[in-house]
Legacy VTK file of the C-alpha trace (Angstrom):
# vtk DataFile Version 3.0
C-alpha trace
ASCII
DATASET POLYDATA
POINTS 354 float
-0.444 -33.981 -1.612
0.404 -31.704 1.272
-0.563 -27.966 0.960
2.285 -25.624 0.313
2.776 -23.544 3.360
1.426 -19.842 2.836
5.181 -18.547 4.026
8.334 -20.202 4.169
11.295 -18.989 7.178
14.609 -19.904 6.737
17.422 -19.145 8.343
21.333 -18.090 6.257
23.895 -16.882 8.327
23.001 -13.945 10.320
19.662 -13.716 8.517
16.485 -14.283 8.295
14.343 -14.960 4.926
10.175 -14.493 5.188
9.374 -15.809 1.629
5.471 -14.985 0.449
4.416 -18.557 -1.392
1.286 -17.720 -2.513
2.356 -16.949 -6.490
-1.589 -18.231 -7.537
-3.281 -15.507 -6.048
-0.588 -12.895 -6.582
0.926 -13.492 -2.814
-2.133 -11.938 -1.383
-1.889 -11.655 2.194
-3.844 -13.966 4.723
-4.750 -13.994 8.697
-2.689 -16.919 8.819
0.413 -15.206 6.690
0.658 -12.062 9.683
0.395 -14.666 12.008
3.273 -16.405 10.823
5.124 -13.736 9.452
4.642 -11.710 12.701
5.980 -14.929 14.914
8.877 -15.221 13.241
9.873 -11.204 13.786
9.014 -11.429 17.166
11.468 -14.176 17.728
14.245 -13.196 15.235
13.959 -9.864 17.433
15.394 -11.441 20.426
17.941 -13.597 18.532
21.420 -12.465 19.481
22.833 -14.751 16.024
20.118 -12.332 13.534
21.479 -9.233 12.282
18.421 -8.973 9.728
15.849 -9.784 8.143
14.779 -10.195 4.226
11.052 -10.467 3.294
10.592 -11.708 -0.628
7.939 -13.612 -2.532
7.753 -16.229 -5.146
6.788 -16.538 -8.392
7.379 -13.465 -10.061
4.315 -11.613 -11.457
3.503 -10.062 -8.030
5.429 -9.126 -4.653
2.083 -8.883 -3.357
-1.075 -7.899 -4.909
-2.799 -6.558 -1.500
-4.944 -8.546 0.830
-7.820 -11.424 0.221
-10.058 -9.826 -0.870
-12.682 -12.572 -1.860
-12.669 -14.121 1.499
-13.179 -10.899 3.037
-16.414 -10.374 0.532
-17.502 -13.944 0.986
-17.108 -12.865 4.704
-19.003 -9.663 4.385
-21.949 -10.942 2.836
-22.347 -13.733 5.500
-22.344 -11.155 8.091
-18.862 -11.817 9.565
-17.577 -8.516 9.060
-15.946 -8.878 12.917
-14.022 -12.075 11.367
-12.290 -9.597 8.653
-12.186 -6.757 11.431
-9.808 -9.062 13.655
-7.992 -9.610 10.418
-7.355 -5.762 10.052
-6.193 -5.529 13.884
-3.712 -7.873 13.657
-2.913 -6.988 9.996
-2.212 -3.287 11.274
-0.024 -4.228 14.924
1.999 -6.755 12.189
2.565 -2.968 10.020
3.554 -1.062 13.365
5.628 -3.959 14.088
8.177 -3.552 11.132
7.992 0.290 10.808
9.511 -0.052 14.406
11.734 -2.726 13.947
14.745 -3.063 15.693
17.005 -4.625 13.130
17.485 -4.120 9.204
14.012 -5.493 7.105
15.030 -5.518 3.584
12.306 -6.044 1.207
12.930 -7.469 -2.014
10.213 -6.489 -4.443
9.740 -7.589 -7.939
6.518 -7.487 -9.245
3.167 -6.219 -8.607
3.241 -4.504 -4.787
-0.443 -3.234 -3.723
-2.721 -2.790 -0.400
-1.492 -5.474 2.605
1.690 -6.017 0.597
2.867 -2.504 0.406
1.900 -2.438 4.309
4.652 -5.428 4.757
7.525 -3.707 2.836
6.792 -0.077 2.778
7.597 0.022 6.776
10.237 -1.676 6.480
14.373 -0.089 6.682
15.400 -1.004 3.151
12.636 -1.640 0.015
14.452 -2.881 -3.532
13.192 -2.130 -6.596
13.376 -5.027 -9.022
12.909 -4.300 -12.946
9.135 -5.700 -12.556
8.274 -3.123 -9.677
4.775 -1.587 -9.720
3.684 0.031 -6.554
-0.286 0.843 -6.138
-2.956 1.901 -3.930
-5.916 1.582 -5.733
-8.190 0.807 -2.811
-10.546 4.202 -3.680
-11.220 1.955 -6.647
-13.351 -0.392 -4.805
-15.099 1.704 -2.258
-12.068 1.355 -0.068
-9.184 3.895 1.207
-5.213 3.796 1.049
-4.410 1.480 4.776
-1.768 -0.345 6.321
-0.134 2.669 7.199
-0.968 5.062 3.967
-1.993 7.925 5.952
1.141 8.118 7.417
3.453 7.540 4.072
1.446 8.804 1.880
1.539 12.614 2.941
5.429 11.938 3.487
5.822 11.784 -0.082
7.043 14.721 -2.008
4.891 17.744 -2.509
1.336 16.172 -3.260
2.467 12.684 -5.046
0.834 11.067 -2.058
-2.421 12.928 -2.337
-2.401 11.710 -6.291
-1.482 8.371 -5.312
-4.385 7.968 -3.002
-7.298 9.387 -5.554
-6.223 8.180 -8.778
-5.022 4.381 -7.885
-1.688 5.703 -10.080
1.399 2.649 -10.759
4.878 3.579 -9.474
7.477 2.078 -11.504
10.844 1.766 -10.377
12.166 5.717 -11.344
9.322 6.906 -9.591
9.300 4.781 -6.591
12.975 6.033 -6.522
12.066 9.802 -6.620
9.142 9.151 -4.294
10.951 7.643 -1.800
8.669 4.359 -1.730
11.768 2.952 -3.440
14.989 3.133 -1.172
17.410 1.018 -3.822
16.996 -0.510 -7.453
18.624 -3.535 -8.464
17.831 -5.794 -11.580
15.779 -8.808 -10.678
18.809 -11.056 -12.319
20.487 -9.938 -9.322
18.428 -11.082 -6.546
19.434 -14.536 -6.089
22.985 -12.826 -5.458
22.197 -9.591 -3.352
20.431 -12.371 -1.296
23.445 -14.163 -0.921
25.212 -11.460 0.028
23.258 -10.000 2.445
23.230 -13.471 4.289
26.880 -12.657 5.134
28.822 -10.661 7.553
28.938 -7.619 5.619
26.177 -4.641 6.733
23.301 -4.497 5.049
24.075 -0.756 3.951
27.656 -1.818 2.427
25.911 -4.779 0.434
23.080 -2.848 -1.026
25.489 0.096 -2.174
27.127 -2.868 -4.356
24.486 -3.531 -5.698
22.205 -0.942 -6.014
21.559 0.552 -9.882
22.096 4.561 -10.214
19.360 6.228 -10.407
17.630 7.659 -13.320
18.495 11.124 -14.668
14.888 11.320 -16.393
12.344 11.683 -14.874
9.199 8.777 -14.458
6.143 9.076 -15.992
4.299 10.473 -12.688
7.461 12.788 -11.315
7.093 14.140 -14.962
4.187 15.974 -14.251
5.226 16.467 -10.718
4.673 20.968 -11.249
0.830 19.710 -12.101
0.739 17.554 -9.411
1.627 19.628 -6.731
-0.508 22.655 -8.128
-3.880 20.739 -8.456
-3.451 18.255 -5.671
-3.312 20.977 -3.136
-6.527 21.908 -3.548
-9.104 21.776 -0.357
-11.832 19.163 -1.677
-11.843 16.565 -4.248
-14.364 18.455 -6.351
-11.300 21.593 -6.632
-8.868 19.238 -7.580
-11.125 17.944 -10.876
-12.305 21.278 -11.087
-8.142 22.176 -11.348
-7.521 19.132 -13.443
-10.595 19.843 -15.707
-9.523 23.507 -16.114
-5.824 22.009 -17.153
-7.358 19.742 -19.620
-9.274 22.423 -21.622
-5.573 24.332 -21.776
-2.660 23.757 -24.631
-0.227 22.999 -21.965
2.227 20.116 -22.124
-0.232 18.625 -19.339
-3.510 18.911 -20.667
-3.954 15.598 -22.259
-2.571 13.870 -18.477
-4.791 16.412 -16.489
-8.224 14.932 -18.646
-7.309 11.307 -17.881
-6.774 11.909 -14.496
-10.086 13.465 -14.384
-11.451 10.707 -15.678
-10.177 8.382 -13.460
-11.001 10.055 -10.562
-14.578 10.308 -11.351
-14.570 6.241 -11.434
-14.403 5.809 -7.980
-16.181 5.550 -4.860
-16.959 9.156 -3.938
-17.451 8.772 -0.514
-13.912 6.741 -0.705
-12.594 9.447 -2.448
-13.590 11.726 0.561
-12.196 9.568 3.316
-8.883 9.400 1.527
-8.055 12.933 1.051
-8.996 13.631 4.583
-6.695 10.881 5.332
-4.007 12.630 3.128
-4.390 16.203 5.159
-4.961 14.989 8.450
-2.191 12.225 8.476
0.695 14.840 7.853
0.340 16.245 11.107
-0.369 13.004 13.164
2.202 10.635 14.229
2.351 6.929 13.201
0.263 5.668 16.040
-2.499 8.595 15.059
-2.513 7.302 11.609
-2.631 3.881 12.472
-5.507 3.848 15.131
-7.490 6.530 12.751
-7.149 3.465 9.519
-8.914 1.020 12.096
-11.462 3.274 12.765
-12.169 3.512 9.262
-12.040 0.306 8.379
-14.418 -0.496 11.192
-17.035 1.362 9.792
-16.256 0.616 5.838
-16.681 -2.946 6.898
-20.427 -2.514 7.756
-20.738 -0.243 4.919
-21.755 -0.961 1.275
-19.313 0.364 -1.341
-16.647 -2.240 0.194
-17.918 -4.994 -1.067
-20.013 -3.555 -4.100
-16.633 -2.495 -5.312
-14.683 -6.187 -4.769
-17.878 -7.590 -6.718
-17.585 -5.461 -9.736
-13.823 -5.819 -10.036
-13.358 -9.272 -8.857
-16.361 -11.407 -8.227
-18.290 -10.523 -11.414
-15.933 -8.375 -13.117
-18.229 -6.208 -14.830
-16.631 -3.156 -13.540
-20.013 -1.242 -13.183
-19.676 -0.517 -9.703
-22.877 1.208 -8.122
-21.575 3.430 -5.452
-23.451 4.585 -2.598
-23.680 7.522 -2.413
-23.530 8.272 -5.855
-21.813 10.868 -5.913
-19.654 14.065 -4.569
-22.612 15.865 -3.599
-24.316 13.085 -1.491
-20.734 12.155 0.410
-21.133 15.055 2.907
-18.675 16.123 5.465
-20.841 14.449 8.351
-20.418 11.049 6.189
-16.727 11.257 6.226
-16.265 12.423 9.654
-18.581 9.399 11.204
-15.765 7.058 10.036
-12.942 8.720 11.832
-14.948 8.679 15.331
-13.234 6.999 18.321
-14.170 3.371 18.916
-15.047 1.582 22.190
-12.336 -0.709 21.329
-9.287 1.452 19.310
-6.360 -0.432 17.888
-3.678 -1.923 20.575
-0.307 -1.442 18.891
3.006 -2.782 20.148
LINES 1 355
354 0 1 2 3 4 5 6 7 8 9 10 11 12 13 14 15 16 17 18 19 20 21 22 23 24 25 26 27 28 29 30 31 32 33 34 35 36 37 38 39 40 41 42 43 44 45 46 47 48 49 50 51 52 53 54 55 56 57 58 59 60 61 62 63 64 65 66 67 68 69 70 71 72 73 74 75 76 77 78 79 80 81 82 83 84 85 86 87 88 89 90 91 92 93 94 95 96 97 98 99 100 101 102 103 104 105 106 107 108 109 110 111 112 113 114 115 116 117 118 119 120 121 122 123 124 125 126 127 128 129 130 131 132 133 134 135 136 137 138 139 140 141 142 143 144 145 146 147 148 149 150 151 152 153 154 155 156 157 158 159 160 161 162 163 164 165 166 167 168 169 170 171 172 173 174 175 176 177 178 179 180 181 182 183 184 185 186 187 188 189 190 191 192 193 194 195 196 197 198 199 200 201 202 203 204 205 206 207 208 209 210 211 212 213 214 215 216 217 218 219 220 221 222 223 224 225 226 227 228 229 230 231 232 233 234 235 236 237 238 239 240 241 242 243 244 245 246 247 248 249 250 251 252 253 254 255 256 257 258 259 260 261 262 263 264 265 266 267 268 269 270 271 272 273 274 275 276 277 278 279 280 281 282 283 284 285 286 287 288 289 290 291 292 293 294 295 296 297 298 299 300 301 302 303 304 305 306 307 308 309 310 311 312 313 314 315 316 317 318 319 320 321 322 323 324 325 326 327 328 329 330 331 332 333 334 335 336 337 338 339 340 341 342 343 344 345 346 347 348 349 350 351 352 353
């Protein structure tokens, strides 16, 4: 029986339809998917009879859950770490691509949307909120850092939700994606098949998504609702001020004290030199410009590639799931300023972007 292909084009009206079809492993995103995903923008781009373009994914449980991650340990631990750094090249011209895109990108998302997926929708003009949304990244969690573009969005997020985002691995449902600005419209997942329809018609993207689109919210989500904490702790210089902030909150009667301790806790699960990398990437990215951002990810990723935490954390949570990652360094203390800064130096080969 012939394999399924990893994305399926079509072509309605005046647009064009990217559909992920990898449901089994959560529409995790391959070399061969940015290839083909990237070769069909390139040449819907110069198409006179495509007003737009609609990325969605099948199956149901997951837009995307991020990028594969067990080939790229398998890949690691043979000693091919340039194989998975060629992956991260074209993986990160293929983001730059759609955050500069010339023509509408609406991105239906329903489901699970994490790492390499957010970095295929988050870019793009339009993202749609489906009653299943759940936005992540949770990369710190596996001796990783927030990519495909996070140091740009991230600190473009109200007040410090990005900074939170990026340390604790936090889920954005729908209300908060909204408030967040991750989110641009919600519409319930019954309604896709039709808003699909729709926009495959003459009718601007704009006009068709105001049909559609739910109101938002007048209460608050369950992050935005501690969006005061947030802003106060977050802001802090270093990652040990923020838990020393969110461990001061804890021992307080406030309305946040019981959210401030599990935060804590949370935060002290991950990879501290991770943990490091991403905050700097959270203070330094609001002040650089997309391209900055971009080239400064593949710089990190070129080093975390040759590092160990990477792929210590993918075998804890995915390989043997025992979730006893042992991080090196250890801890707070070891993951000195000299550590962090060695991953953001300039490489004899930086990041080409379009």
């Amino acid at each position: 029986m012939p394999k399924e292909p990893e994305i399926l084009l079509d072509r309605r009206g005046t647009t064009g339809i990217v559909t992920l079809n990898r449901p089994a492993a959560l529409n995790a995103v391959t070399r061969a998917m940015v290839r083909t995903l990237r070769e069909a923008l390139e040449g819907w781009r110069h198409d006179g009879a495509v007003s737009r373009v609609i990325l969605m994914a099948a199956g149901g449980r997951a837009f995307s859950a991020g990028g594969d991650l067990r080939h790229i340990y398998e890949a690691g631990r043979a000693g091919r770490q340039e194989e998975s750094i060629a992956f991260w090249r074209e993986e990160y011209f293929l983001n730059a691509m759609i955050k500069h895109y010339p023509k509408p990108y609406v991105a239906l998302i329903d489901g699970i949307v994490m790492g390499g997926g957010v970095g295929v929708s988050v870019h793009g003009s339009h993202r749609i909120a489906g009653d299943r949304f759940a936005f992540a990244m949770p990369e710190v969690g596996i001796g990783f850092f927030p990519d495909v573009g996070a140091t740009w969005f991230l600190p473009r997020l109200p007040g410090e939700i990005g900074t939170y985002c990026a340390l604790t691995g936090a889920r954005l449902k729908a209300a908060d994606a909204l408030a967040a600005g991750i989110a641009t419209h919600r519409v319930a997942s019954a309604r896709f098949a039709e808003l699909v329809e729709a926009l495959c018609g003459a009718v601007s993207v704009d006009a068709t998504l105001a049909a559609f689109a739910e109101p938002r919210e007048r209460e608050p989500g369950p992050v935005m609702a501690h969006r005061t904490a947030i802003d106060r702790i977050f802001a802090a210089g270093s990652v040990e001020k923020i838990l020393a902030r969110l461990d001061a909150e804890a021992a307080t009667a406030s309305n946040d004290a019981s959210w401030a301790g599990d935060v804590a806790a949370t935060i002290r699960t991950k990879a501290p030199l991770s943990l490091k990398i991403a905050l700097a990437q959270m203070r330094r990215g609001r002040n650089w410009s997309f391209e900055e951002c971009m080239r400064a990810e593949f710089r990190v990723v070129s080093r975390v590639a040759y590092g160990h935490d990477f792929y210590e954390g993918i075998r804890a949570v995915i390989i043997d799931k025992d979730n006893r990652p042992r991080w090196r360094p250890p801890t707070l203390a070891d993951a000195t300023a000299e550590s962090v800064e060695r991953h953001f130096a300039p490489l004899r080969s930086e990041l080409a972007l379009p």
